[in-house]
Wavefront OBJ file of the C-alpha trace (Angstrom):
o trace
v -10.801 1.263 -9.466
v -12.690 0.171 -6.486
v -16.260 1.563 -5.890
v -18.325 0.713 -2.650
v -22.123 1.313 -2.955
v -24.796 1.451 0.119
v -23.496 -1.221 1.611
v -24.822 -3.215 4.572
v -24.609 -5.715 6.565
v -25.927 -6.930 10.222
v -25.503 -10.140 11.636
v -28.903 -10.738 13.937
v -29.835 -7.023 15.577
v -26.091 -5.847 15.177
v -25.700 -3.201 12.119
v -22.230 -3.851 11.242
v -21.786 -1.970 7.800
v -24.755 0.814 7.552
v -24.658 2.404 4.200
v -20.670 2.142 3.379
v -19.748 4.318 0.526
v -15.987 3.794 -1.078
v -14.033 5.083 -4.294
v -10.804 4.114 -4.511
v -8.970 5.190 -7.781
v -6.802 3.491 -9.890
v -3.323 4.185 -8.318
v -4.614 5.422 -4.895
v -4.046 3.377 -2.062
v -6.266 3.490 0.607
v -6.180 2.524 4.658
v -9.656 1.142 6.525
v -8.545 2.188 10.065
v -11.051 1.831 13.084
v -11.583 0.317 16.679
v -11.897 -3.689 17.304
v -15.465 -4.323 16.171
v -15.691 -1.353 13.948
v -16.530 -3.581 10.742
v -13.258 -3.391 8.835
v -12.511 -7.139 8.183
v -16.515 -7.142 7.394
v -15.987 -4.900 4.771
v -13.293 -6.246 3.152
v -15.358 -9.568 3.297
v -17.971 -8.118 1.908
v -15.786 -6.260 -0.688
v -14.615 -9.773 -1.916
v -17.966 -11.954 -1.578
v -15.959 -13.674 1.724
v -18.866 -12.208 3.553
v -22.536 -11.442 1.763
v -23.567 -8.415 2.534
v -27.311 -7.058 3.024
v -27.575 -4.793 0.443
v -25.256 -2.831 -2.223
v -22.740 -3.175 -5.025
v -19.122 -3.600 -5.426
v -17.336 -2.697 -8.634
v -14.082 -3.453 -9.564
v -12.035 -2.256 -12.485
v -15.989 -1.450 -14.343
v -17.467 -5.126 -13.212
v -20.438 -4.393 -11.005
v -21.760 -7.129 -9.151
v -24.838 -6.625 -6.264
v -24.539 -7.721 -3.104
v -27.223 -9.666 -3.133
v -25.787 -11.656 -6.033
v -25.128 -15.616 -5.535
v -23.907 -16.088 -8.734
v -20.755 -18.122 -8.631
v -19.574 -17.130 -12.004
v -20.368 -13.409 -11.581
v -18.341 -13.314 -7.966
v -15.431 -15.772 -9.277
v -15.188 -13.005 -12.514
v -14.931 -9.912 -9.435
v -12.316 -12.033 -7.482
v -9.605 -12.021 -10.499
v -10.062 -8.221 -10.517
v -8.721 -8.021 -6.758
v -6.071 -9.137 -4.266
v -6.278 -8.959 -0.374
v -3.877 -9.533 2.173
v -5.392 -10.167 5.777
v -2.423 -9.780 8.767
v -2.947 -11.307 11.896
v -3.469 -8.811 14.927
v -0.089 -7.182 15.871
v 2.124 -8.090 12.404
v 4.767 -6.472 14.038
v 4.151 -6.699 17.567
v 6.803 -3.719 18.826
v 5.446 -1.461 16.162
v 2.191 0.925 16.546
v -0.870 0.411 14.221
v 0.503 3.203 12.149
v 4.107 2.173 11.466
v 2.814 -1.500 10.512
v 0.650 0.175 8.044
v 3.324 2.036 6.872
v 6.054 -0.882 7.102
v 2.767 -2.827 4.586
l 1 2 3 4 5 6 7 8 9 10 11 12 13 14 15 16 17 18 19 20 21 22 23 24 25 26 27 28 29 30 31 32 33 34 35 36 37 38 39 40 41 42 43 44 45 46 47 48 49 50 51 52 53 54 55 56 57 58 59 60 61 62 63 64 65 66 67 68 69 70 71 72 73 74 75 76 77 78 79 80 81 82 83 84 85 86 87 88 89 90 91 92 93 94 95 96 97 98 99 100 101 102 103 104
């Protein structure tokens, strides 16, 4: 299980994330879909401690851990719990956004 909390996250006077809310269930699988510059990378960043967001928690399988956390050990213990993949723009550059999702 994956559970987003408040999230946020601005770089100077940009809001990026503004008060992201996710639950993803065990089993479910979930696509972040939006415009160039919508925040999606960001928040899966900020879902794995790539990024450090503002404000909020992430919990992962039960282990909470707040965003404003700089605990190694406590972020190292949330990375075991997940696995990301990050494609490069256009995977499959003859395909639409929708069948490389669905090719994924």
């Amino acid at each position: 299980m994956l559970s987003v909390k408040n999230v946020h996250k601005r770089f100077d006077d940009n809001n990026v994330l503004n008060g992201v809310n996710l639950d993803i269930r065990k089993g479910e699988i979930a696509v972040i879909l939006g415009p160039s510059g919508s925040g999606k990378t960001t928040l899966l960043r900020c879902i794995n401690f790539l990024e450090k967001a503002d404000t909020g928690s992430i919990c992962v399988n039960h282990y909470t851990v707040d965003c404003q956390c700089r605990k190694a050990s406590s972020i190292r213990t949330l990375r075991k719990k997940t696995s990301m993949v990050f494609q490069q723009y256009n995977l499959f550059r003859n395909r639409t956004a929708v069948q490389n999702v669905m090719e994924g």
